[in-house]
N, C-alpha and C positions, 0 to 999 in steps of 0.2 A: 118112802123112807127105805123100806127095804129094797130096792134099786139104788138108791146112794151107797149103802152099805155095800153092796154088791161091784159097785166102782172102786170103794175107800180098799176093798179086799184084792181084787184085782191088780189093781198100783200098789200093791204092799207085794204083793206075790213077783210082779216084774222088776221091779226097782232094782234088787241085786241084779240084775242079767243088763242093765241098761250099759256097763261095762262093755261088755261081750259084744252087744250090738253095736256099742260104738268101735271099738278097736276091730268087729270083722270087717268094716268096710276099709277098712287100710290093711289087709292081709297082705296085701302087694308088696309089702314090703320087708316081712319077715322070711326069712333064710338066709343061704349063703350066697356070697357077692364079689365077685373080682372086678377090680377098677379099670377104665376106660383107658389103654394108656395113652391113645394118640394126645388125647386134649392135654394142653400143655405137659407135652412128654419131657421138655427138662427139668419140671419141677419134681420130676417122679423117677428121675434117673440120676444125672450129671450133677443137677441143679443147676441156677441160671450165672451168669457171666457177672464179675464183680465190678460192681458200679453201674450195673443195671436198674435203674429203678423207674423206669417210663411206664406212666400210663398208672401210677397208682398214687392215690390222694395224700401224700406223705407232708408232713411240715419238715421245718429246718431243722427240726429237734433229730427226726426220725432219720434225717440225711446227713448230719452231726455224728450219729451216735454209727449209724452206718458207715462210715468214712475212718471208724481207728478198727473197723476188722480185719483180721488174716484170717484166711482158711487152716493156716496150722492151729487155731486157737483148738480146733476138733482134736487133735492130739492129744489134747492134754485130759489126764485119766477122768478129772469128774466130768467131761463135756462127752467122753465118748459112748456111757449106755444113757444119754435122756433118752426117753420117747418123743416122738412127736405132739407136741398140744394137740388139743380137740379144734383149735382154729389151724390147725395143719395138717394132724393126723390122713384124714378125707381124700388130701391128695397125695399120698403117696402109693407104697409100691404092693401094701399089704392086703391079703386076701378080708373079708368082713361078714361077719355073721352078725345077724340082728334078733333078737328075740323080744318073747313078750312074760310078764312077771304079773299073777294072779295073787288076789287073795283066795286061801282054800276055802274060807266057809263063806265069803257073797259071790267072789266068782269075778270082783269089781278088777278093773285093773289098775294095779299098784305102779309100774314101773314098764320102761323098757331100755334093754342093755343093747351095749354095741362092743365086739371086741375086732379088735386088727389087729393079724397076728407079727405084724413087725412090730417088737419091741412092746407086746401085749398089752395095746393100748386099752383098756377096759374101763367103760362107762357108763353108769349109770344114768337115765332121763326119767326122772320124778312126774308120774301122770296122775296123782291122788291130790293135785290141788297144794301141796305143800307152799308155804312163802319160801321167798330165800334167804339163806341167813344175814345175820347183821356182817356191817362191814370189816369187823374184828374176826369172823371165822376165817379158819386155816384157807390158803389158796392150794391149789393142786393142778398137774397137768391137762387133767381133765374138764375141769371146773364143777361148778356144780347147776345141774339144769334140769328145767323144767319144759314140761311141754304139753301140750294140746292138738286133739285132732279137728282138721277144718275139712270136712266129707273125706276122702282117704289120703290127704297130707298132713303128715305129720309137722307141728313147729314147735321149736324147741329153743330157750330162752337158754344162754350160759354167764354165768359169773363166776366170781372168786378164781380169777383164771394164776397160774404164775405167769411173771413174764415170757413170752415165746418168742413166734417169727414169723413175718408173713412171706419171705422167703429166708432159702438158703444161703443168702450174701451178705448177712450183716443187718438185712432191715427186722426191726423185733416191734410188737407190740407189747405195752406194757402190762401191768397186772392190775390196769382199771379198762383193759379191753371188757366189753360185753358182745358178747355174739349170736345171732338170731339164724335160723337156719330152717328151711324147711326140707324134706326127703319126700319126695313125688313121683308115685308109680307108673311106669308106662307098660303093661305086659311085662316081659321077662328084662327090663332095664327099671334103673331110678335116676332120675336125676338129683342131685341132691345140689343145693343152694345154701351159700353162708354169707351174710352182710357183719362186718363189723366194724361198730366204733370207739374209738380209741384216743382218748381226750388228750394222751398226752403224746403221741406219733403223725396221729391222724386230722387234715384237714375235712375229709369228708368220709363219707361212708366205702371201705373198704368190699368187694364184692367179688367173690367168685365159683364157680360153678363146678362138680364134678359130675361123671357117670359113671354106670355100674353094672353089669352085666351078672343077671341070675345062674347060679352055678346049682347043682343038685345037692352037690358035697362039695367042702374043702378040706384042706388038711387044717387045724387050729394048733399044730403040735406048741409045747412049751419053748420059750425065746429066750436060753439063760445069756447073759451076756455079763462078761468079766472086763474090768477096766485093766492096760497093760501100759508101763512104759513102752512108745513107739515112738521117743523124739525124749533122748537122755537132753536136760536142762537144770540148771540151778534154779533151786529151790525161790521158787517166788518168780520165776519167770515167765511171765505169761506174753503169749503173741498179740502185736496189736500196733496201730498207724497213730502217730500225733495227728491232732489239728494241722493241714495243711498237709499231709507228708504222702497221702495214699496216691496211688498212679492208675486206680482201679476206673475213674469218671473218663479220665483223659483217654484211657487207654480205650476204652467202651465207645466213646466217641469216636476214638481215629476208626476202627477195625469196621467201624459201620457207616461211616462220612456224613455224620450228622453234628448238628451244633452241642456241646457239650451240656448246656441244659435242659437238651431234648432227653437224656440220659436221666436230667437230675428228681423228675416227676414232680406230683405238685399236678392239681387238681387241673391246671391248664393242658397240660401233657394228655388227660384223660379226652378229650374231646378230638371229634372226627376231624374238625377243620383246622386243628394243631396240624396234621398232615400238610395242610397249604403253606403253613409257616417254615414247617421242615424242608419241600422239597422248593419254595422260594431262598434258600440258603443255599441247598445244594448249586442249583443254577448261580449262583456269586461266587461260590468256593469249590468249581470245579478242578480236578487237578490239569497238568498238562498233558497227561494221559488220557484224559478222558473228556478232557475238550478236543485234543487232537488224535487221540488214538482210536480204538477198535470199538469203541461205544461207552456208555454213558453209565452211570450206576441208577440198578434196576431201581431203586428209592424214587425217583423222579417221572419214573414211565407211568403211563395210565393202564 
Protein backbone atom coordinates (compact mmCIF):
# COMPACT_ATOMS: atom_id res chain seq x y z
CA UNK A 1 0.00 0.00 0.00
CA UNK A 2 2.54 2.23 0.93
CA UNK A 3 4.28 1.84 -2.47
CA UNK A 4 0.94 2.71 -4.36
CA UNK A 5 0.96 5.89 -2.50
CA UNK A 6 4.43 6.35 -3.25
CA UNK A 7 3.46 6.06 -7.22
CA UNK A 8 -0.11 8.12 -6.75
CA UNK A 9 2.78 10.99 -5.27
CA UNK A 10 5.21 10.68 -7.79
CA UNK A 11 2.53 11.25 -10.83
CA UNK A 12 1.15 14.08 -8.89
CA UNK A 13 4.62 15.85 -8.54
CA UNK A 14 5.33 15.22 -12.57
CA UNK A 15 2.19 15.89 -14.04
CA UNK A 16 2.75 19.72 -14.31
CA UNK A 17 6.29 19.25 -16.14
CA UNK A 18 4.62 16.79 -18.67
CA UNK A 19 4.13 20.24 -20.75
CA UNK A 20 7.75 21.02 -20.72
CA UNK A 21 8.68 17.49 -21.78
CA UNK A 22 6.56 17.48 -24.34
CA UNK A 23 7.20 20.97 -26.09
CA UNK A 24 11.37 20.22 -25.40
CA UNK A 25 11.47 17.82 -27.91
CA UNK A 26 10.29 20.30 -30.65
CA UNK A 27 12.86 23.11 -29.50
CA UNK A 28 13.92 22.98 -33.04
CA UNK A 29 11.71 25.14 -33.83
CA UNK A 30 11.57 28.13 -31.61
CA UNK A 31 13.67 31.31 -32.70
CA UNK A 32 14.13 33.36 -35.41
CA UNK A 33 13.64 32.28 -39.10
CA UNK A 34 14.21 33.89 -42.71
CA UNK A 35 12.36 32.28 -45.55
CA UNK A 36 13.93 30.13 -48.32
CA UNK A 37 13.58 32.41 -51.13
CA UNK A 38 14.59 30.18 -54.06
CA UNK A 39 11.36 27.83 -53.61
CA UNK A 40 8.83 29.31 -55.52
CA UNK A 41 10.57 32.77 -55.65
CA UNK A 42 7.70 34.44 -57.55
CA UNK A 43 5.25 33.92 -54.98
CA UNK A 44 7.60 35.89 -52.69
CA UNK A 45 8.59 38.56 -55.01
CA UNK A 46 6.74 39.74 -58.37
CA UNK A 47 4.05 37.19 -57.83
CA UNK A 48 2.90 35.00 -60.38
CA UNK A 49 1.71 35.83 -64.13
CA UNK A 50 -2.15 36.44 -64.45
CA UNK A 51 -4.04 33.67 -65.64
CA UNK A 52 -1.80 31.41 -64.15
CA UNK A 53 -3.53 28.72 -62.40
CA UNK A 54 -1.85 25.25 -63.50
CA UNK A 55 -1.29 22.53 -61.40
CA UNK A 56 -3.72 23.58 -58.58
CA UNK A 57 -7.02 21.76 -57.57
CA UNK A 58 -9.27 24.86 -58.32
CA UNK A 59 -13.14 24.43 -59.61
CA UNK A 60 -15.04 26.66 -62.04
CA UNK A 61 -16.06 28.73 -59.22
CA UNK A 62 -12.52 29.55 -58.16
CA UNK A 63 -11.54 30.27 -62.08
CA UNK A 64 -14.98 32.46 -62.42
CA UNK A 65 -14.11 34.56 -59.71
CA UNK A 66 -10.33 34.59 -60.82
CA UNK A 67 -11.12 35.83 -64.35
CA UNK A 68 -12.85 39.58 -63.21
CA UNK A 69 -9.45 40.48 -61.40
CA UNK A 70 -7.07 43.63 -62.23
CA UNK A 71 -4.03 44.14 -60.43
CA UNK A 72 -5.00 47.86 -60.04
CA UNK A 73 -7.64 46.45 -57.69
CA UNK A 74 -4.35 46.76 -55.10
CA UNK A 75 -4.65 50.38 -55.44
CA UNK A 76 -7.42 50.94 -54.04
CA UNK A 77 -6.92 52.50 -50.20
CA UNK A 78 -8.69 49.39 -48.30
CA UNK A 79 -6.80 46.57 -50.26
CA UNK A 80 -3.37 48.21 -49.83
CA UNK A 81 -2.33 47.50 -45.91
CA UNK A 82 -4.22 43.69 -45.70
CA UNK A 83 -1.71 41.33 -44.28
CA UNK A 84 -1.18 38.36 -45.63
CA UNK A 85 -3.70 35.27 -44.31
CA UNK A 86 -2.04 32.53 -42.36
CA UNK A 87 -2.82 30.23 -45.68
CA UNK A 88 -0.19 32.87 -47.32
CA UNK A 89 1.57 34.65 -44.83
CA UNK A 90 4.37 31.37 -44.85
CA UNK A 91 5.25 32.28 -48.22
CA UNK A 92 6.24 35.45 -48.37
CA UNK A 93 9.02 37.78 -47.94
CA UNK A 94 8.96 38.40 -43.97
CA UNK A 95 11.53 37.43 -41.51
CA UNK A 96 9.64 34.86 -38.49
CA UNK A 97 10.03 34.39 -34.91
CA UNK A 98 8.33 31.53 -33.12
CA UNK A 99 7.84 31.26 -29.46
CA UNK A 100 6.49 29.31 -26.86
CA UNK A 101 3.62 30.51 -24.09
CA UNK A 102 3.75 28.91 -20.48
CA UNK A 103 1.59 28.72 -17.66
CA UNK A 104 3.33 30.43 -14.55
CA UNK A 105 2.35 28.14 -11.77
CA UNK A 106 2.10 24.26 -13.69
CA UNK A 107 4.65 25.18 -16.14
CA UNK A 108 2.03 23.35 -18.83
CA UNK A 109 2.08 24.80 -22.10
CA UNK A 110 -0.66 27.09 -23.02
CA UNK A 111 0.05 28.47 -26.55
CA UNK A 112 2.47 29.07 -29.24
CA UNK A 113 2.85 32.45 -31.21
CA UNK A 114 4.15 33.20 -34.67
CA UNK A 115 4.89 36.83 -35.82
CA UNK A 116 6.20 37.88 -39.52
CA UNK A 117 7.31 41.03 -39.61
CA UNK A 118 5.70 42.05 -43.06
CA UNK A 119 2.71 43.62 -42.17
CA UNK A 120 2.90 42.12 -38.47
CA UNK A 121 1.25 39.06 -39.13
CA UNK A 122 0.75 37.77 -35.38
CA UNK A 123 -0.66 34.47 -34.45
CA UNK A 124 -1.62 32.80 -31.98
CA UNK A 125 -1.68 28.30 -31.93
CA UNK A 126 -3.93 27.26 -28.87
CA UNK A 127 -1.86 24.00 -27.28
CA UNK A 128 -4.24 23.57 -23.95
CA UNK A 129 -6.55 21.31 -25.79
CA UNK A 130 -9.25 24.20 -26.35
CA UNK A 131 -12.28 23.26 -29.00
CA UNK A 132 -12.90 25.73 -31.78
CA UNK A 133 -15.34 28.03 -31.80
CA UNK A 134 -18.86 27.74 -33.04
CA UNK A 135 -19.54 28.69 -36.61
CA UNK A 136 -20.92 32.17 -35.78
CA UNK A 137 -17.46 33.39 -34.16
CA UNK A 138 -15.72 36.42 -35.56
CA UNK A 139 -13.32 35.34 -38.71
CA UNK A 140 -9.90 37.01 -38.93
CA UNK A 141 -6.67 37.08 -40.99
CA UNK A 142 -5.22 34.72 -38.93
CA UNK A 143 -7.75 32.27 -38.03
CA UNK A 144 -7.94 30.65 -35.18
CA UNK A 145 -5.82 27.32 -34.43
CA UNK A 146 -5.07 24.74 -32.79
CA UNK A 147 -2.31 22.39 -32.40
CA UNK A 148 -0.49 19.43 -31.21
CA UNK A 149 2.90 17.91 -31.08
CA UNK A 150 3.57 14.41 -32.93
CA UNK A 151 7.54 13.70 -31.42
CA UNK A 152 8.95 17.22 -32.51
CA UNK A 153 6.49 18.27 -35.28
CA UNK A 154 4.36 20.60 -34.67
CA UNK A 155 0.46 20.45 -36.31
CA UNK A 156 -1.76 22.88 -36.34
CA UNK A 157 -5.45 22.87 -37.23
CA UNK A 158 -6.94 26.59 -38.58
CA UNK A 159 -10.44 28.00 -38.88
CA UNK A 160 -12.55 30.93 -38.94
CA UNK A 161 -10.25 32.07 -41.56
CA UNK A 162 -11.52 35.59 -43.63
CA UNK A 163 -11.54 35.08 -47.30
CA UNK A 164 -7.90 35.16 -48.64
CA UNK A 165 -5.55 33.84 -51.52
CA UNK A 166 -3.79 31.19 -52.60
CA UNK A 167 -2.04 33.25 -55.01
CA UNK A 168 -1.29 36.74 -55.92
CA UNK A 169 -3.47 36.65 -59.29
CA UNK A 170 -6.90 36.70 -58.46
CA UNK A 171 -7.33 33.03 -57.24
CA UNK A 172 -8.95 33.43 -53.28
CA UNK A 173 -9.94 30.90 -50.91
CA UNK A 174 -12.98 31.29 -49.17
CA UNK A 175 -13.89 31.83 -45.43
CA UNK A 176 -14.92 28.05 -45.16
CA UNK A 177 -11.24 27.29 -46.03
CA UNK A 178 -9.66 25.05 -43.21
CA UNK A 179 -5.94 24.57 -43.01
CA UNK A 180 -3.89 21.79 -41.49
CA UNK A 181 -0.21 22.39 -41.33
CA UNK A 182 2.77 20.84 -39.81
CA UNK A 183 6.44 22.76 -39.11
CA UNK A 184 9.32 19.97 -39.12
CA UNK A 185 12.79 20.62 -37.72
CA UNK A 186 15.66 19.66 -39.61
CA UNK A 187 18.96 21.25 -37.49
CA UNK A 188 19.14 24.80 -38.21
CA UNK A 189 16.16 24.82 -41.15
CA UNK A 190 12.11 23.92 -40.94
CA UNK A 191 10.27 22.72 -43.33
CA UNK A 192 7.07 23.77 -42.90
CA UNK A 193 3.96 22.21 -44.76
CA UNK A 194 0.17 23.54 -45.29
CA UNK A 195 -2.79 21.37 -46.89
CA UNK A 196 -6.00 23.09 -47.45
CA UNK A 197 -9.42 22.62 -48.14
CA UNK A 198 -11.85 24.71 -49.43
CA UNK A 199 -15.50 23.59 -50.17
CA UNK A 200 -16.19 26.47 -52.08
CA UNK A 201 -12.85 27.01 -54.64
CA UNK A 202 -11.35 23.91 -54.25
CA UNK A 203 -11.83 20.55 -56.03
CA UNK A 204 -9.14 18.71 -54.06
CA UNK A 205 -6.82 19.29 -51.40
CA UNK A 206 -4.58 22.34 -51.89
CA UNK A 207 -0.77 21.87 -50.80
CA UNK A 208 2.25 23.49 -50.31
CA UNK A 209 5.58 23.67 -48.87
CA UNK A 210 7.96 26.32 -47.44
CA UNK A 211 11.52 26.52 -45.87
CA UNK A 212 13.42 28.33 -43.32
CA UNK A 213 16.68 29.07 -42.46
CA UNK A 214 17.57 29.67 -38.50
CA UNK A 215 18.92 33.07 -37.91
CA UNK A 216 20.37 34.06 -34.33
CA UNK A 217 18.59 37.39 -34.32
CA UNK A 218 16.25 39.39 -36.49
CA UNK A 219 15.07 42.79 -36.65
CA UNK A 220 10.93 42.27 -35.60
CA UNK A 221 10.79 46.37 -35.83
CA UNK A 222 7.01 47.82 -35.87
CA UNK A 223 5.11 47.73 -39.79
CA UNK A 224 2.95 51.02 -39.49
CA UNK A 225 1.36 51.14 -42.86
CA UNK A 226 -0.98 54.11 -44.10
CA UNK A 227 -3.62 53.70 -46.96
CA UNK A 228 -2.95 56.59 -49.74
CA UNK A 229 -4.72 57.60 -52.88
CA UNK A 230 -2.27 56.26 -55.76
CA UNK A 231 -4.83 56.01 -58.66
CA UNK A 232 -7.39 59.27 -58.28
CA UNK A 233 -10.96 57.40 -59.30
CA UNK A 234 -14.56 58.19 -58.83
CA UNK A 235 -16.03 57.21 -55.89
CA UNK A 236 -17.38 53.58 -56.30
CA UNK A 237 -14.95 52.62 -58.90
CA UNK A 238 -13.41 49.53 -58.39
CA UNK A 239 -10.94 47.57 -60.86
CA UNK A 240 -12.19 44.56 -62.32
CA UNK A 241 -12.84 42.05 -65.83
CA UNK A 242 -16.68 41.03 -66.84
CA UNK A 243 -17.40 37.41 -67.47
CA UNK A 244 -15.61 36.72 -70.68
CA UNK A 245 -13.62 39.98 -70.96
CA UNK A 246 -10.09 39.03 -69.25
CA UNK A 247 -7.03 38.50 -71.74
CA UNK A 248 -5.02 37.15 -68.72
CA UNK A 249 -5.69 32.86 -69.86
CA UNK A 250 -5.08 33.80 -73.36
CA UNK A 251 -2.36 35.74 -72.94
CA UNK A 252 -0.70 32.99 -70.34
CA UNK A 253 -1.14 30.47 -72.90
CA UNK A 254 0.48 32.29 -75.90
CA UNK A 255 3.84 33.52 -73.90
CA UNK A 256 4.31 29.86 -72.96
CA UNK A 257 2.93 27.68 -76.20
CA UNK A 258 0.72 25.57 -74.39
CA UNK A 259 -3.03 24.75 -74.75
CA UNK A 260 -5.09 27.36 -73.01
CA UNK A 261 -6.59 24.95 -70.41
CA UNK A 262 -3.29 23.70 -69.53
CA UNK A 263 -3.26 27.40 -67.66
CA UNK A 264 -6.88 26.87 -66.63
CA UNK A 265 -5.84 24.15 -63.56
CA UNK A 266 -8.29 21.63 -62.21
CA UNK A 267 -7.05 18.60 -60.49
CA UNK A 268 -6.06 17.07 -64.03
CA UNK A 269 -3.58 19.83 -64.60
CA UNK A 270 -1.92 18.49 -61.17
CA UNK A 271 -0.69 15.11 -62.49
CA UNK A 272 2.80 14.22 -63.94
CA UNK A 273 1.37 12.58 -67.01
CA UNK A 274 -0.74 15.97 -67.84
CA UNK A 275 2.85 16.72 -69.13
CA UNK A 276 2.32 14.03 -72.03
CA UNK A 277 -0.92 15.62 -72.95
CA UNK A 278 0.88 19.14 -73.04
CA UNK A 279 3.83 18.51 -75.06
CA UNK A 280 1.49 16.01 -77.61
CA UNK A 281 -0.19 19.49 -78.44
CA UNK A 282 2.76 21.32 -78.68
CA UNK A 283 4.11 18.75 -81.55
CA UNK A 284 0.37 19.77 -83.56
CA UNK A 285 0.66 23.37 -82.86
CA UNK A 286 4.17 24.01 -83.72
CA UNK A 287 4.64 27.53 -85.12
CA UNK A 288 6.54 27.89 -88.51
CA UNK A 289 9.50 29.12 -86.69
CA UNK A 290 9.84 26.38 -84.85
CA UNK A 291 9.04 23.63 -87.06
CA UNK A 292 11.44 25.38 -89.60
CA UNK A 293 13.55 27.45 -87.78
CA UNK A 294 16.39 27.45 -85.12
CA UNK A 295 14.83 24.72 -82.80
CA UNK A 296 11.97 23.75 -81.09
CA UNK A 297 10.32 24.95 -77.63
CA UNK A 298 12.21 23.72 -74.72
CA UNK A 299 8.33 22.47 -73.29
CA UNK A 300 8.56 19.33 -75.55
CA UNK A 301 12.53 18.20 -75.05
CA UNK A 302 13.31 15.34 -72.61
Amino acid sequence: MRSTFKFLAVLVLIAPFTGIANSALAQGIFGHWNPIMHEDSEERGPGPFAGDYAGLPINQAARTRAETWQASLLTLPEHQCKPHPSTYGFRGVGNLFIWQELDPVSLQEISIGTHIRWQAQRRTIWMDGREHPDAMAPHSWQGFSTGHWEGDTLVVRTTHLKAGWMRRNGLAFSDQAVMTERFIPHGDKITHIYMIEDPVYLDGIFFKSNGFDRRELTTMAAYPCRSATEVPREAGDVPHYLPGESPYSVDFAQLYGIPEEAGQGGGNTMRPEYMHYVREWRLENLTREERYGDGISPIIRD
